[in-house]
N, C-alpha and C positions, 0 to 999 in steps of 0.2 A: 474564519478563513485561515487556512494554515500560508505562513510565510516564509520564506526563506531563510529568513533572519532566526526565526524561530525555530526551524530544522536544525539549522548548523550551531544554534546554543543548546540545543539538548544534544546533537553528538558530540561536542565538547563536553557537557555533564555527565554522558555517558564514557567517556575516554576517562575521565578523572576516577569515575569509578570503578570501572571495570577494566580499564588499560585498552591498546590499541593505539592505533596510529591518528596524528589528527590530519586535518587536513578532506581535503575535498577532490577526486581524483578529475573528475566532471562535473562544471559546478551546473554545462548548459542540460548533461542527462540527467541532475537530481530535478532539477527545474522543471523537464518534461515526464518525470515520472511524480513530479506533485499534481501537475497540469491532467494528466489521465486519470490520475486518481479521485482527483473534485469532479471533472465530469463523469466519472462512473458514480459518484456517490450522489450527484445531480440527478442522472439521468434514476437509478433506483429510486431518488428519490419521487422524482417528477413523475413514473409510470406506477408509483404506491406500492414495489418491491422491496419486503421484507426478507436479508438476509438469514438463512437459519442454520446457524451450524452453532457446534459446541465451539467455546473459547477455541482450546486443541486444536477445533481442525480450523476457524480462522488463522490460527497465527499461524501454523503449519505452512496455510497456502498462501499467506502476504510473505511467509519467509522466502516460499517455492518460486514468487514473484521475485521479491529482489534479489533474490541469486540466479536469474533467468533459468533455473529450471523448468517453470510454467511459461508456456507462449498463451500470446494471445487467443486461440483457439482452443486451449484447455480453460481458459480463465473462465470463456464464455459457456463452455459446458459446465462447470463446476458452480459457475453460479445459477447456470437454466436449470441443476440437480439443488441447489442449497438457496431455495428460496420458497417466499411464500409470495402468492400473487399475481403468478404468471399462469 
């Protein structure tokens, strides 16, 4: 289960290495975008949805996510196109 404790000690390991700001600007929107993210990776799990994409284009699109680039209705097509099982 990922925690929140655990989030915010790797963006501080991450800020010591790579620089940037610390700090948490919304601690209640990181909270609800871990919360979407375990039931998305529930629900694939529980319906037997294998994600298929190369490295690239996952992290491409978790980036696309956390800079609200991707809305929720692109997420849901991107993954009805990059998967196995449906």
């Amino acid at each position: 289960m990922i925690l929140l404790e655990d989030l915010l000690t790797l963006h501080d390991f991450s800020i010591k290495g790579f620089g940037g700001l610390s700090g948490v600007r919304d601690i209640n929107l990181l909270e609800s975008a871990i919360a979407r993210i375990l039931v998305m990776i529930a629900l694939l799990k529980e319906c037997n949805i294998q994600v298929n994409a190369s490295n690239d284009n996952l992290y491409q699109f978790t980036i696309s996510i956390s800079n609200g680039e991707t809305k929720f209705d692109q997420i849901v097509e991107w993954l009805r196109i990059n998967n196995e099982g449906l």
